[in-house]
MARKE-919957 format. One record per residue (C-alpha): residue number from 1; residue in one letter; chain; x, z, y. Coordinates in steps of 0.25 Angstrom, whole numbers, padded with zeros to 4 digits, always signed. Each point is the difference from the previous one (the first is absolute). Layout:
N
    nr   rest   kette       X       Z       Y
   NUM      a       A       X       Z       Y
...
***
This chain:
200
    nr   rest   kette       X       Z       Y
     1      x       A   +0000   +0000   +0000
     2      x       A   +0005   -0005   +0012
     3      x       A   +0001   +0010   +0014
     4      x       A   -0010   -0005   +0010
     5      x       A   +0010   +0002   +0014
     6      x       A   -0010   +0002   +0011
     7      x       A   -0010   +0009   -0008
     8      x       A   +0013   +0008   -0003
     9      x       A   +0004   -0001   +0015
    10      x       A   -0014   +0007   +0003
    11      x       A   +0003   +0012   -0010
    12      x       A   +0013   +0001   +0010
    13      x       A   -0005   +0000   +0013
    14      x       A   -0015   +0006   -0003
    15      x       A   +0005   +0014   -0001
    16      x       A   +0009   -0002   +0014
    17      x       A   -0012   -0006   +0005
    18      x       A   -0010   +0012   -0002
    19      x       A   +0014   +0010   +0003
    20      x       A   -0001   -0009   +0013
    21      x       A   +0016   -0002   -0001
    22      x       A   +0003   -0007   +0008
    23      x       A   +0008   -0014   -0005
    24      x       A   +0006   -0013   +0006
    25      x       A   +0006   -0012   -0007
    26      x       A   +0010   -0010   +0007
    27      x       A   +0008   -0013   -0004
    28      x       A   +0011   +0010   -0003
    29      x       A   -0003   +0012   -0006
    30      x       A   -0014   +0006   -0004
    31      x       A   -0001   +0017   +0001
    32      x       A   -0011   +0004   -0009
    33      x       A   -0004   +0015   +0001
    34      x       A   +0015   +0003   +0006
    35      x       A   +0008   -0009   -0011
    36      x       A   +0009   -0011   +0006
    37      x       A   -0001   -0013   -0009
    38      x       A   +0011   -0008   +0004
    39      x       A   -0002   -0014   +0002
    40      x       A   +0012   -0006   +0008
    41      x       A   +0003   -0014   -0008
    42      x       A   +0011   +0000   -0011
    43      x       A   +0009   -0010   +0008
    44      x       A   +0002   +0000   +0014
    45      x       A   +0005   -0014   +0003
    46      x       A   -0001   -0010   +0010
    47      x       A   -0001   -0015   -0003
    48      x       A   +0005   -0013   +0007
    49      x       A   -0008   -0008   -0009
    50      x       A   -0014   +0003   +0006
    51      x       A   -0009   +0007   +0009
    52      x       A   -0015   +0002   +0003
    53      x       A   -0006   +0003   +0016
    54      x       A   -0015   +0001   +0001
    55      x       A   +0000   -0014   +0004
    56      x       A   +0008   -0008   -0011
    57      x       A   +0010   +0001   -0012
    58      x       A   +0015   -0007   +0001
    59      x       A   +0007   -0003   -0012
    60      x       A   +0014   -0004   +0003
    61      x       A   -0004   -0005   +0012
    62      x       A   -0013   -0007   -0002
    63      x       A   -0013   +0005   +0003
    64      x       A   -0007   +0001   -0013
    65      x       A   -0015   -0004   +0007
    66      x       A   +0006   -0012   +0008
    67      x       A   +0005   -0005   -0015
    68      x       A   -0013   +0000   -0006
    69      x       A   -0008   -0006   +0010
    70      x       A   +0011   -0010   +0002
    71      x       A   -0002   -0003   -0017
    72      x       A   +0010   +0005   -0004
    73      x       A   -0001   +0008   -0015
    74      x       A   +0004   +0011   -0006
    75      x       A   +0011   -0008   -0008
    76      x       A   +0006   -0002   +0015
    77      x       A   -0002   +0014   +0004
    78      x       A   +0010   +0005   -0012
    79      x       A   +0010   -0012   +0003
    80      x       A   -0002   +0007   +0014
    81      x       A   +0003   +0013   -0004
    82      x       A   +0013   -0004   -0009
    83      x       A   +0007   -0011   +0007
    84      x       A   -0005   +0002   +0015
    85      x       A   -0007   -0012   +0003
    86      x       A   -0011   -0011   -0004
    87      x       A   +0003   -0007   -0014
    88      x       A   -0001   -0014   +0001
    89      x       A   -0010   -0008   -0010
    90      x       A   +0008   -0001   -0011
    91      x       A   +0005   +0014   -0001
    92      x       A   -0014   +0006   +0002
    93      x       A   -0004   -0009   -0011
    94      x       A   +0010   +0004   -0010
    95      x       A   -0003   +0014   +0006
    96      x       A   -0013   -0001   -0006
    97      x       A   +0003   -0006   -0013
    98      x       A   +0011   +0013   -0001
    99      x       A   -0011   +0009   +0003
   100      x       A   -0010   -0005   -0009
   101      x       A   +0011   -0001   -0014
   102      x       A   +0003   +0014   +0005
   103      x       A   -0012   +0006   +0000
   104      x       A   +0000   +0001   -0015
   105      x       A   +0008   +0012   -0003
   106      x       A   -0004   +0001   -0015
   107      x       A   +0005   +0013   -0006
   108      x       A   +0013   +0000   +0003
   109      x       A   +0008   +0014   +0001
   110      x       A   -0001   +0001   +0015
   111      x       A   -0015   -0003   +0000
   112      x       A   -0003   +0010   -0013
   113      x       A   +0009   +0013   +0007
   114      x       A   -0009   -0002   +0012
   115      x       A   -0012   +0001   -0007
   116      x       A   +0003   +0010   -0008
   117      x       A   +0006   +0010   +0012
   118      x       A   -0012   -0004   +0007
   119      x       A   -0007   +0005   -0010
   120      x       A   +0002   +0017   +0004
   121      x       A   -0005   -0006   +0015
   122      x       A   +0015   +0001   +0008
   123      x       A   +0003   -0004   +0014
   124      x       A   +0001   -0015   -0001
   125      x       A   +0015   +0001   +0001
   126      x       A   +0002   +0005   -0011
   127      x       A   -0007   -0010   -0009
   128      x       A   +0008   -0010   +0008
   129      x       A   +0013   +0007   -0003
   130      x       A   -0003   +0003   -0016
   131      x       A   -0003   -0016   +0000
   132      x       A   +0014   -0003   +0007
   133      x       A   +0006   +0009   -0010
   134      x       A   -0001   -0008   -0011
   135      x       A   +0009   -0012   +0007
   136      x       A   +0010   -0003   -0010
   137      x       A   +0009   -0011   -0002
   138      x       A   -0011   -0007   -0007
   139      x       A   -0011   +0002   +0008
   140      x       A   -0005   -0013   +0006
   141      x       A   +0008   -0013   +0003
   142      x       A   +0003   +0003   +0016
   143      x       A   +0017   -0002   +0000
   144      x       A   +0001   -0007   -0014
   145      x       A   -0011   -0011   +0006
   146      x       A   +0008   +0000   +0015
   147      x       A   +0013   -0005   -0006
   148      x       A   -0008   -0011   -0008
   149      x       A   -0005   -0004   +0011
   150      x       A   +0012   -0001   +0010
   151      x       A   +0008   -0005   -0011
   152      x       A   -0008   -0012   -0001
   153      x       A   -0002   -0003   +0015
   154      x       A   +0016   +0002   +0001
   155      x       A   -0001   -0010   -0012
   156      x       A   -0009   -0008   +0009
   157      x       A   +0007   -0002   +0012
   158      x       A   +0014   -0004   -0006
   159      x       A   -0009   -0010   -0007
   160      x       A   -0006   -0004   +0012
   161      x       A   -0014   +0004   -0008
   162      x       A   -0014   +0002   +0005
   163      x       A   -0005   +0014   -0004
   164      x       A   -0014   -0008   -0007
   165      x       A   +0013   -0007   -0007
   166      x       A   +0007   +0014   -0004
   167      x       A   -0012   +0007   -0003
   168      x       A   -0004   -0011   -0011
   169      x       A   +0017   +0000   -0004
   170      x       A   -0002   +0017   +0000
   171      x       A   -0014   -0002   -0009
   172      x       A   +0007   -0010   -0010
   173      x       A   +0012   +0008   -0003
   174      x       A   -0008   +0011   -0004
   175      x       A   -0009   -0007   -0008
   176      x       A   +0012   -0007   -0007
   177      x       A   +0007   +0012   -0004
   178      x       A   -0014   +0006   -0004
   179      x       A   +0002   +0012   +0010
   180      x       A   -0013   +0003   +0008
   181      x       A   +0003   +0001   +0016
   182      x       A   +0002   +0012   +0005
   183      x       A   -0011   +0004   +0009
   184      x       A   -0012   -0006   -0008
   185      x       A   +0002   +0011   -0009
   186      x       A   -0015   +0006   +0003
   187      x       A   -0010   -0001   -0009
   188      x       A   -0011   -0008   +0012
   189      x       A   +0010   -0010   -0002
   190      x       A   +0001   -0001   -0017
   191      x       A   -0004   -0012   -0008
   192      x       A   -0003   +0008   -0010
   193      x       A   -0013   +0011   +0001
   194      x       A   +0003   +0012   -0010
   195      x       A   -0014   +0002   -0007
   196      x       A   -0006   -0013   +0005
   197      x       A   -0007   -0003   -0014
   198      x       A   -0006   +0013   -0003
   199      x       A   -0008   -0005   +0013
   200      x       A   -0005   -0014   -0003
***
C-alpha cells in the first residue's frame, strides 16, 4: 500500500493548525512546529551555457522563443546547446536520423542498472551514476567506431575519394571479411528478429 502525501501532509499540519502554531514555508527552507527542513540545492553552481528572465530563455546565446517561432526544431536546439550555433540542413538531418537509431536503448547494462536503482525511488542522479557505472571497455561502439571512421575518411582524402564513395568502400570491406560494422550492432537494426516465428 502506497503513502498517499497530502492526506499525510494534513496528519502534519492539522494538530499545528488546532495548536494554532504558527508555520511558514519558503523556497529555501520550511520550519514546521519550530524544526528547520533544510532545502538549499545540493550544487551551488553557476552556468555560462543558459539563463532564464521573465521574458525569454537564451541557450548559448539564442533566445530559445525567437528559435521556435522562427522553425526551428528541437534537433536544432540540441546542436544549439552543444556546438554554439544553428546546424546547417545536413547536420540536422543526420542529427535526427542519430536521434532516432539511439533511441533504442534495449537492455543494455547501463539501461538495466538505471532501472534497477530507480527502483528503491533515489534522486535521479544516482540512477544516472549507477548507469554510468557500468561503462567498461566493452560498453557500446563510441571510440572503436571513431577510428573506423576517421581511418576511412584519411583513407578517402589520400585517394581523392568522396565519402558516398568511402562509405560504400567501408561497408564492402566489412562485409567481405564477414565482420559486422561497428556501430550497427543494435538489435532495431538486426536482420534477424529472435523469436519472429513463434509469432507468425
Amino acid at each position: 500500500m502506497g503513502i498517499h502525501y497530502p492526506r499525510l501532509f494534513m496528519m502534519l499540519v492539522k494538530p499545528m493548525q488546532e495548536k494554532k502554531i504558527k508555520w511558514k514555508i519558503s523556497m529555501t527552507n520550511e520550519i514546521i512546529g519550530g524544526v528547520r527542513m533544510d532545502r538549499e540545492p545540493t550544487l551551488n553552481r553557476k552556468t555560462t551555457i543558459s539563463y532564464k528572465t521573465e521574458e525569454k530563455t537564451v541557450m548559448r546565446g539564442y533566445n530559445l522563443s525567437d528559435l521556435a517561432e522562427e522553425g526551428y526544431s528541437f534537433y536544432d536546439a540540441m546542436f544549439v546547446l552543444f556546438q554554439s550555433r544553428i546546424p546547417t540542413e545536413q547536420e540536422e538531418k543526420m542529427l535526427k536520423y542519430e536521434m532516432g537509431v539511439f533511441l533504442e536503448h534495449s537492455m543494455s547494462p547501463s539501461a538495466v542498472g538505471a532501472i534497477g536503482v530507480s527502483a528503491g525511488r533515489p534522486n535521479l542522479p544516482v540512477c544516472v551514476a549507477a548507469a554510468i557505472s557500468t561503462f567498461g571497455g566493452v560498453h557500446g561502439p563510441g571510440a572503436a567506431h571513431g577510428y573506423m571512421l576517421n581511418k576511412y575518411l584519411e583513407r578517402g582524402l589520400k585517394e581523392g575519394k568522396t565519402v558516398d564513395e568511402m562509405a560504400k568502400t567501408l561497408v564492402d570491406d566489412y562485409m567481405d571479411n564477414g565482420t559486422p560494422v561497428m556501430g550497427m550492432g543494435s538489435r532495431s537494426i538486426s536482420t534477424v528478429i529472435p523469436g519472429r516465428n513463434r509469432f507468425t
